[in-house]
C-alpha angles and dihedrals in degrees: 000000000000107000092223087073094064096082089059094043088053092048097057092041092045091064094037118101125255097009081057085069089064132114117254084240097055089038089059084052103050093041073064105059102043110115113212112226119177117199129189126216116291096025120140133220114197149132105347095013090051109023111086107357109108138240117357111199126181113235088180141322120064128255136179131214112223115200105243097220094073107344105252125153117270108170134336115215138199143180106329105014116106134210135179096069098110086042089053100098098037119104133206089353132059120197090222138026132227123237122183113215088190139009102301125192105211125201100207106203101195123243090241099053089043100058086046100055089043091055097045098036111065082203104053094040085055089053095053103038118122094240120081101210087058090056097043082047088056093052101071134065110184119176100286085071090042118141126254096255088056097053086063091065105092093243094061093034109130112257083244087062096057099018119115109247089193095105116191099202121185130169119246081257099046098111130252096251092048088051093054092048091046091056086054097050090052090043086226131128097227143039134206129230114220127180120176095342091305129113120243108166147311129245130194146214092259090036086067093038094047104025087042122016102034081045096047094235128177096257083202087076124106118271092236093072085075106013108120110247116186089057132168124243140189136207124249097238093045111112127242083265105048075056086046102059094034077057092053105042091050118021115236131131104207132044140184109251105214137196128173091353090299124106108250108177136322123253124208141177087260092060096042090054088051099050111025100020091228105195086199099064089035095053096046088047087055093046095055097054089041112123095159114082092211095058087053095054092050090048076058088077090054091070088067093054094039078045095062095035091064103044092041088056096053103244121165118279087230093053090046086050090053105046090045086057099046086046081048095046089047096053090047086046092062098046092055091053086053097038086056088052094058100038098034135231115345116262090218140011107274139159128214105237133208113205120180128021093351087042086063091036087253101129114153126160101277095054116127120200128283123172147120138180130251115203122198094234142014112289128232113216097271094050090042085056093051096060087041093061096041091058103045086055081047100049097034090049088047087047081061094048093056093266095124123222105261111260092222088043088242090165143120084239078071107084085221086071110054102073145138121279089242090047089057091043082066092048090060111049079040082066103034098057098028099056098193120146098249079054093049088044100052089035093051094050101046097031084091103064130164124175111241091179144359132016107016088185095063092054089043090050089050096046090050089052082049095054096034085047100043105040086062094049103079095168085060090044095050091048106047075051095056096042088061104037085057083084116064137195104271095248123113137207103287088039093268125147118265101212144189129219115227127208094286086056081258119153116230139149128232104236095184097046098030103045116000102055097038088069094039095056087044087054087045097060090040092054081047091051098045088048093244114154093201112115091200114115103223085040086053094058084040096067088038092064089037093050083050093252094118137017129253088252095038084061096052097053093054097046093043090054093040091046083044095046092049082049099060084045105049092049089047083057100049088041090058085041090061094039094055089246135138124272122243140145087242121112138180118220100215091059085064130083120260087246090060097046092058100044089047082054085058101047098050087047081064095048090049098059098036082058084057099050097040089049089051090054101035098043104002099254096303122141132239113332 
């Protein structure tokens, strides 16, 4: 090979994953090793040209591979794809044969290089391995597999590194007064109970003002009458935002820091805002204390900026997803206490419902609203009118915030849905045994609830009836099933895109109806299947594998392509954020890397033959009711 030609060798496969994983060493090497082929329209790759000889990648040019059999298309490829893998280890005979519809420059990676490289590179052997939810796994690295580099910025600093040392440590019968003085004398918040080296609990500054105090109490009691005892840890070496999204998922304001099994220090928002300026914490604190309804509405401009943080530094989709809905909880939160202010008590118990994304703590920027009220018992006009008019100060304000206003008025602000428990209890089982469209409609988009205030009991009541009424309901079950799997991943037969055209005669692909909820309402009527009353997408699959309905590995391909697929479009998002452009869930491929293209291929191969298998279980393989 001229030697002249090596700079340019590097250079493509310096950008081309997984090669791109590569040492510079074993890059050098493998620069070395690439044979150069031309080959002019109408040539033809096959048997001895093809079996047996390695990696085939398009420099430029395109090419297609025919089955020999009868001719018929398999795949067409173009600069940067690559053919000839699964012919690697044949030898005198190729199951296909190559055509070149214009003058193509091939890089040829030897068979033998290539075995060795897979052996010896974790990220090339994923990408070539023969399962799809592998390669889609090697394709990410979120900020647990950050580099070192990274880990010095404050948002990936380890918890021991911000973490307050300054333990205030009291036994379960230390009383509730010495406990006070000793979280003085340590200036903390919390202190943690201790009893033979082993960790019972933790109690807090407002645990002893609300659980004793406010209670009159007998502050001579033991500490462990009011110390918190199914409490959250982390470890030392996990990073703030691994804190942080412990924080958001549960709560919770102060956490044990552990090493080695032993309590090491405590970590809380204040110190994460002191040491990380996590506009998260900062803006959910603010939030909670908000009583003016413009300052509400101007924290509204911080989520964009939280938004792009997260996805430029790499953090996981789920954890995105679940700090924009707690952000989005929290904004909704404040505008039901001051809506209560303003209103007055309520007549009845309640609670303020998302249903949806937010419902399964799935928020991204382009989430509408959807949300409704449960009351505790049936409503007379006047206290009909008083909810009414809560939730029209709640969605209006939300609108304001960037929340839009739900299309189909599935809202609390509709009259339909503020209703009893026992009236939506009816609504239900109505959906659930007279499958008509308007039915499928209203149930799918409240099948998915989450209490954002008020009485958690009456949304977990409704959500058991759902489930007892539902698993039993096959017909329901089967069509729900049909009605989703009538839209299909846009990917056709030879791996090809199947594409739409937009107004501008433009072809895109609907990532959010064409590939994400399809997984989500499989997962839905898995986690109804398997009786789970979790309204979060990868918990749902969980139970499934854990009821028997799906395998370990099963599990692990839909979660993979569904983690991979939030991931493109997060990232298209932040891309039209940072152009100025509108937002939307359609992209074109060809805006997106090779790399992309062929992972996105992968994961809607997933999605296609788990819509297969759950239409076989839930209505026997038939089509469309």
């Amino acid at each position: 090979m001229d030697k002249s030609l090596l700079p340019n060798i590097y250079e493509f496969i310096s950008k081309t994953y997984p090669f791109s994983q590569l040492s510079e060493l074993e890059k050098d090497a493998t620069a070395t090793k690439i044979q150069i082929t031309y080959h002019s329209p109408g040539d033809v790759l096959e048997d001895e040209t093809l079996a047996g000889a390695g990696l085939f990648m398009v420099r430029a040019g395109v090419v297609e591979t025919r089955y020999k059999n009868d001719g018929s298309l398999r795949g067409r490829f173009s600069v940067g794809d690559t053919f000839g893998f699964t012919q690697m280890d044949k030898e005198g005979k190729s199951d296909y044969k190559a055509v070149f519809l214009e003058n193509t420059l091939l890089y040829l990676l030897p068979r033998t290089v290539l075995h060795y490289l897979i052996e010896k590179n974790k990220a090339v052997g994923d990408y070539f391995d023969s399962k799809e939810w592998v390669r889609l796994s090697s394709s990410h690295n979120y900020a647990d597999d950050i580099s070192e580099e990274e880990k010095q910025s404050s948002t990936f600093k380890s918890i021991d590194s911000v973490c307050n040392h300054d333990l205030a440590i009291v036994t379960s019968r230390t009383s509730i007064v010495d406990t006070a003085i000793k979280l003085g004398e340590h200036n903390t918040d919390m202190a943690v109970v201790i009893d033979n080296d082993e960790i019972k609990g933790v109690v807090t500054k407002s645990d002893i003002t609300l659980k004793a105090v406010a209670k009159s109490m007998d502050i001579n009691s033991p500490i462990n009458e009011i110390m918190t005892r199914n409490l959250m840890t982390i470890d030392a070496n996990q990073s703030v935002y691994d804190a942080l999204e412990m924080m958001v998922m549960y709560d919770i304001k102060n956490i044990p820091v552990m090493k080695n099994n032993k309590v090491i220090g405590t970590v809380s928002t204040t110190s994460l805002l002191q040491n990380s300026q996590l506009q998260t914490v900062y803006l959910c604190q603010e939030l909670q204390t908000a009583k003016d309804v413009e300052k509400i509405i101007a924290l509204s401009k911080q989520k964009q900026e939280i938004f792009e943080t997260l996805v430029t530094t790499n953090v996981k989709p789920h954890t995105i997803q679940k700090v924009m809905s707690h952000i989005a909880d929290n904004f909704a939160q404040a505008f039901v206490r001051i809506a209560e202010e303003k209103l007055g008590r309520a007549p009845v118990d309640y609670a303020f419902v998302a249903a949806g994304s937010q419902a399964r703590s799935e928020v991204q920027f382009l989430s509408d609203q959807d949300n409704c009220i449960i009351t505790k018992t049936e409503l007379n006009d006047e206290q009909r009118e008083y909810f009414v008019k809560l939730a029209k100060f709640v969605t209006e304000n939300l609108d304001k915030c960037g929340y839009p206003l739900c299309d189909g008025n599935f809202m609390a602000s509709n009259p339909r849905w503020v209703a009893s428990l026992d009236t939506w209890k009816s609504y239900y089982t109505k959906w659930i045994s007279d499958t008509d469209q308007d039915a499928i409609l209203s149930s799918s988009v409240f099948l998915d609830m989450r209490c954002l205030y008020g009485h958690t009991l009456l949304v977990k009541q409704l959500r058991m009836h759902l489930i007892e009424t539902a698993k039993n309901n096959s017909r329901f079950m089967a069509t729900l099933m049909n009605i989703s799997a009538a839209v299909s991943p846009p990917v056709g037969t030879f791996r090809q895109f199947v594409l739409t055209k937009d107004g501008d005669n433009k072809p895109y692909l609907n990532i959010k109806k064409q590939a994400i909820n399809l997984i989500i309402e499989m997962a839905r009527l898995y986690g109804i299947c398997a009786q789970s009353d979790t309204t979060d997408t990868y918990e749902r699959l969980k139970a499934a594998v854990k009821a028997e309905l799906l395998k370990e590995e099963e599990y692990k391909e839909l979660s993979e392509a569904y983690t991979f697929l939030n991931s493109v479009r997060f990232n298209h998002q932040l891309k039209a954020m940072k152009n100025g452009e509108k937002l939307s869930n359609n992209i074109v491929p060809n805006d997106l890397s090779q790399f992309e293209r062929n992972h996105l291929r992968d994961a809607f191969q997933i999605i296609a033959k788990h819509q297969k298998g759950a239409l076989f279980r839930f209505s026997g393989g038939r089509g469309v009711l």
